[in-house]
N, C-alpha and C positions, 0 to 999 in steps of 0.2 A: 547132847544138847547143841554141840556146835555144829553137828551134821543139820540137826532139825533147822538149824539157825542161817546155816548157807544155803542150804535148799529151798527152803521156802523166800529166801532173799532173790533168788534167780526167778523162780517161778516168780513171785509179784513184779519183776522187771520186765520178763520176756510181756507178760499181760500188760502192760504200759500202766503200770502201778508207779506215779513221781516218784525219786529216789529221796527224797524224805521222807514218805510213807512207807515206803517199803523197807527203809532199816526199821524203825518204828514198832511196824508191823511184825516184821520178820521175828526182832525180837520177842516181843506179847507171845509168838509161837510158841518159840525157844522157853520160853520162859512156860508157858501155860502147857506144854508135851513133854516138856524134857526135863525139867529138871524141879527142885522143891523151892526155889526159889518164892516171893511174892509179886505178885502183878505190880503193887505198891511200890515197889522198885522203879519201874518205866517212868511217872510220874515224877517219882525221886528225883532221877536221873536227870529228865526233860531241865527240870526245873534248876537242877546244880549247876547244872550245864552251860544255863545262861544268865545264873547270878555274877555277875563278873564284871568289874567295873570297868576294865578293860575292853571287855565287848560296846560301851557304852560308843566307840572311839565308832564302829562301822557305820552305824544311822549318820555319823556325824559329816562323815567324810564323804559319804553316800549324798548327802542333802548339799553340802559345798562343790562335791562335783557337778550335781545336776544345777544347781544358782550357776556354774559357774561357764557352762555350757549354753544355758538361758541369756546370758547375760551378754552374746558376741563373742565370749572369748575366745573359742575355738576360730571363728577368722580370723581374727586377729593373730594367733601366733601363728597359722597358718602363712598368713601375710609376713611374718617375720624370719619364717623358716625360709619362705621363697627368698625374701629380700637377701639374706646370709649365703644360701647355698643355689640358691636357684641356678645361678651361670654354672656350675657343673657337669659334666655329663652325666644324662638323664635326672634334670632339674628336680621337677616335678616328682620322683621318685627320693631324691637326695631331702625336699623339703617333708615330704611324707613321715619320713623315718625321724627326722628331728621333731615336728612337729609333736608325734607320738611321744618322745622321750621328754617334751616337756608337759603336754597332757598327761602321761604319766605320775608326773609328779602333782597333779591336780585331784585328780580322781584316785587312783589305785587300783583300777579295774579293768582288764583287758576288754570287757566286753563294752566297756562307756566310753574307751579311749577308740575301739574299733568302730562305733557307730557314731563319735564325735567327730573323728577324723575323716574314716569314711565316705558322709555325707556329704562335706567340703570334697574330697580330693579324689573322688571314683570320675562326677562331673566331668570337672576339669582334666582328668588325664587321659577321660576319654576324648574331650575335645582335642588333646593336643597330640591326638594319634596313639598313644599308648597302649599297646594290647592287654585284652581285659584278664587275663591270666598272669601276667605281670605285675598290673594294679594289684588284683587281688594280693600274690604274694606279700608283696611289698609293704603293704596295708595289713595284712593280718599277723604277721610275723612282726614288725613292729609291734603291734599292740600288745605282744608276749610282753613288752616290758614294764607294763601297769602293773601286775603284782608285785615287781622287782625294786623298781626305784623308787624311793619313799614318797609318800605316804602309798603304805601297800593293805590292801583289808585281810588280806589271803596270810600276812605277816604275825596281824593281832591277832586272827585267831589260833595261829602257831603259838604266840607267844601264851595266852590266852589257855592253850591245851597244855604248854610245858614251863611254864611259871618265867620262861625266857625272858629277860628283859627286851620290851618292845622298842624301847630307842636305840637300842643295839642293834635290834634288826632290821628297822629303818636304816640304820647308816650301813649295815654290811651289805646291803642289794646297791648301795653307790656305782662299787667299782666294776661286778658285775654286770649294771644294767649299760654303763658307759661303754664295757668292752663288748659284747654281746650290740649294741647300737652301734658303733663306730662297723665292727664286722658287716653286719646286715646294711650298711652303705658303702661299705667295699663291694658287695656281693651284688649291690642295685647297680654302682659303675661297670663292674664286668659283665651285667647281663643284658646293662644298660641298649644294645643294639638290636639283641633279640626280642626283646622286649616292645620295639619300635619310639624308648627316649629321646629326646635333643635336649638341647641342654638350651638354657634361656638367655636370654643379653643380660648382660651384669648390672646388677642394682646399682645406681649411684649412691655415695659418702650421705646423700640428706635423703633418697629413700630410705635407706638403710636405717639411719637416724629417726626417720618420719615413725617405720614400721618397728622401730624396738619403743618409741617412747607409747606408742600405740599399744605393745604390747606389755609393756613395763608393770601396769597395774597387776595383771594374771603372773607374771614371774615375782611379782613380791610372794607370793603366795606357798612357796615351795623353801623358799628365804624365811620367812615368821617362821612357817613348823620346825622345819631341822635347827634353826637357830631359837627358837625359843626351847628345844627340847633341851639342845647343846648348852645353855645357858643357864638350865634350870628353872627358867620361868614358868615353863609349864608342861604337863605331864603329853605323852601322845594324846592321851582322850582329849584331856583341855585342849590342846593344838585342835582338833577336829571342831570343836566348837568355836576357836576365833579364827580358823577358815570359812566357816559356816557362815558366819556373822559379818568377815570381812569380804566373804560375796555377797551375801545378801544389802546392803551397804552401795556394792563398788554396781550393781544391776539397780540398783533405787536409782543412784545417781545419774544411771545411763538410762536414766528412766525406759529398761527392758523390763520390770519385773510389776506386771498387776495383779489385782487383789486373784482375777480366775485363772490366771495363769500362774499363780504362787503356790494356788491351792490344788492345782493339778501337779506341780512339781513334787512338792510334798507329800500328794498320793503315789506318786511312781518311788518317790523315795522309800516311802514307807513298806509300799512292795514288795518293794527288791532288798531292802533289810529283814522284810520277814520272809521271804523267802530263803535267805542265808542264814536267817535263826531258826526258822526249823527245820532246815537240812541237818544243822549243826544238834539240836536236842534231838533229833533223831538217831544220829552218828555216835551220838555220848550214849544213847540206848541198846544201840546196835553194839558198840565197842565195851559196854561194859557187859553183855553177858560174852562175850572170847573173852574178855578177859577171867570174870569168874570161871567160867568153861576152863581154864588152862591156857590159854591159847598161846598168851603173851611168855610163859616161861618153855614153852612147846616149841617158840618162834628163838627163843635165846637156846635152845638148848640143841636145835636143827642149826644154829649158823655156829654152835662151838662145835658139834660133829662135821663142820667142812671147812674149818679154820680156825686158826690161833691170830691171825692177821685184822689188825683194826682197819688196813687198807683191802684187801681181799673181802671182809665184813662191808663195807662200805659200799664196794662193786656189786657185791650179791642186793645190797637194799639199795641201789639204784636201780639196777634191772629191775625187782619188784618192782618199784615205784612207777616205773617207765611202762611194765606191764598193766598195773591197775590203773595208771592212769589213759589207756587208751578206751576203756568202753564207760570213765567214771570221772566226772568233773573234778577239777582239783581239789576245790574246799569240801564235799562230801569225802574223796577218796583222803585227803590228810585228816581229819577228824577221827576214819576209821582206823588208819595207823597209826598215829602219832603214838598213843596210851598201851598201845601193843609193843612198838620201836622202844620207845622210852630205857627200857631195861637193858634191849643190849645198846645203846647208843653210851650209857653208865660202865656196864661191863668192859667196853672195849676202848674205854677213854675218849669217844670220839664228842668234839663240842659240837651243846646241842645250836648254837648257830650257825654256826658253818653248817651243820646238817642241815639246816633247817632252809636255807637258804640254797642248796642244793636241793631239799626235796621237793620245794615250791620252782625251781627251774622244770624240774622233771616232768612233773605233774602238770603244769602247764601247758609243755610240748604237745602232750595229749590230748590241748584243745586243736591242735592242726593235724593232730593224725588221724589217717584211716585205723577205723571204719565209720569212726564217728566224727570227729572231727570237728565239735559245733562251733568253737571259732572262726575256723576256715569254712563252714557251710553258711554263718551269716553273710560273712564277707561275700559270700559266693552270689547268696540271694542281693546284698546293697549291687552289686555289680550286674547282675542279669548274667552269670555266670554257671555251666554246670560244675558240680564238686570236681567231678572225674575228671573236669580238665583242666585243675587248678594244681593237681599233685605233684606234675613233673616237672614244673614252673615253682614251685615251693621245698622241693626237696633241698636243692642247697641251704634255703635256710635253715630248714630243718635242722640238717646236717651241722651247719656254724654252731646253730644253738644247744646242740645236742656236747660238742665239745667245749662251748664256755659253762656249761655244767656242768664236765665231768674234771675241766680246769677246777671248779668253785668245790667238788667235793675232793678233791686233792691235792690242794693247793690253800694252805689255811689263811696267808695273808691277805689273798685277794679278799676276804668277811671280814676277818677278826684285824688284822691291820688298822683301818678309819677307824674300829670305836675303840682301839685301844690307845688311837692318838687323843680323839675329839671326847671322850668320856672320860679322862682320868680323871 
């Protein structure tokens, strides 16, 4: 069954079958050639899959990010990252990367904070000489930190898959998303010259001032969630709906947001949540027949034949991870694992936060690598840029982020540290 079940998952890929149909599908195979199972199962599954109140939180956060990107905000912090860091070598690069890390914290989505910021800062850094393989970098690699720093979507449905508490794992991508950011602006200074940056004249004490109260409104917004979570006011999901609300709100008032372009928002919202719910009822179909199949005690009983080590265990399921996440989007390829992992993540003591927040670094990585690389291929296209000559200009950061992940799966306090402060 689970021969029928990979094979036929390959062949519906190679034929450009979306990768939520083809787990989907694959499985019906599996299920209808291989084994006595019931077809009845598939719908089962579909349906378990995404009864979860916690899934309730991604529409949510999905609909706040895009209000919140309708609404100006994105210039606005952009303005505020320049005003802070601009005067640095390679300005323009320096604001890029903060800019990111506070979109981040708006959306949760590499690909909304890559095309929020982007658009704003490809422009401009072309006009200010800045080579287009640079930009790119600098730009797409940032945006690796949208799943990381809370509010993350790629988080909930970790949490979502392994019963994890979800504000745990919002505050554990803190520390990592700050070190991991701080690095990729070391790395924009050092390449700052090849790159062709200057650095810009120093904002004055009342621009500075001008462009934080300007931006003050979209940083409350990062403040409610983690501080209503931390306070117990309200749950992640709830947080996702008075984000929602309090853009929807702060774009009235900036009178950005009309009745036809409210309702096109809401369409692409919609979208792109059901795009990521049925990747995910697909992945829950796909992953429950390996698991019936054996697969998940098969996958426990191969990592006790190469190790007694929960650190050696841990190295082995990052290479996987790192593996499958090169030809397989994050949230499709963690859905497929997670229910598989589960058992020896148990066996070997390892917390499933701290994994979890290692596996979503990893998995990410793989939106910038070859051969597929679709993070780094949008990036490529906002920029009028070919892929193949964005790689070697990208490798360092590659490189950073590859070792603030394998810090975050070996190193416990950099996750579990903040929620064992800010949760007791």
């Amino acid at each position: 069954m689970i021969a029928i079940l990979l094979v036929s998952f390959v062949v519906l890929l190679v034929v450009g079958v979306p990768i939520a149909f083809a787990m989907g599908l694959s499985a019906v195979i599996a299920i209808a050639f291989g084994s006595d199972l019931s077809l009845l199962i598939v719908p089962q599954r579909l349906y378990a899959s995404l009864d979860s109140f916690s899934l309730l939180a991604i529409p949510l956060f999905v609909v706040a990010g895009e209000l919140m990107s309708t609404g100006g905000i994105t210039q606005r912090i952009v303005d505020f990252s320049r005003a802070g860091v601009g005067h640095l070598k390679g300005g323009l690069a320096q604001a890029n990367v903060v800019a990111n890390m506070f979109m981040a914290a708006l959306s949760g989505s590499a690909v909304a904070d890559l095309v929020a910021i982007g658009s704003v800062m490809f422009p401009a850094m072309e006009k200010e000489g800045y080579r287009k393989d640079y930009s790119v970098a600098i730009t797409a690699c940032a945006a690796l930190l949208g799943p990381i720093i809370p509010p993350s979507i790629v988080a909930v449905i970790y949490g979502s898959l392994t019963g994890a508490p979800i504000g745990a794992l919002f505050i554990a991508g803190i520390i990592p998303g700050l070190i991991a950011g701080l690095g990729i602006m070391i790395l924009a200074r050092l390449l700052a010259d090849r790159g062709g940056a200057k650095a810009m004249p120093r904002a004055s004490w009342g621009a500075f001032g001008r462009a934080g109260a300007s931006a003050a409104p979209a940083l409350m917004v990062p403040l409610i969630i983690v501080g209503g979570i931390l306070g117990g006011v309200f749950t992640p999901t709830e947080a996702g709906a008075i984000a929602a609300l309090y853009a929807l709100f702060y774009g009235i008032a900036r009178r950005r947001h009309s009745i036809a372009g409210t309702y096109q928002l809401l369409s692409d919202a919609a979208l792109t949540t059901a795009t990521a719910l049925l990747t995910l009822g697909g992945a829950a179909a796909f992953s429950y027949v390996l698991i019936s199949g054996g697969f998940a005690q098969a996958t426990l009983n191969g990592l006790l034949s190469l190790t007694d080590s929960p650190a050696m265990a841990m190295l082995l399921l990052m290479i996987g991870l790192f593996i499958l996440g090169l030809p397989i989007e994050p949230i499709p390829a963690l859905i497929m694992v997670v229910p598989i992992i589960v058992p020896a993540l148990k066996h070997y003591g390892i917390n499933e936060i701290q994994f979890g927040m290692a596996a979503i670094m990893m998995l990410v990585l793989g939106s910038l690598t070859p051969p597929i690389g679709v993070l780094a291929m949008i990036a490529c296209r906002m920029a009028n840029l070919e892929y193949g000559k964005s790689i070697l200009m990208m490798t360092p950061f590659m490189l950073w982020w590859l070792a603030v992940t394998l810090l975050v799966a070996f190193v416990p306090a950099l996750t579990l540290w903040l929620p064992s402060v800010l949760l007791k």
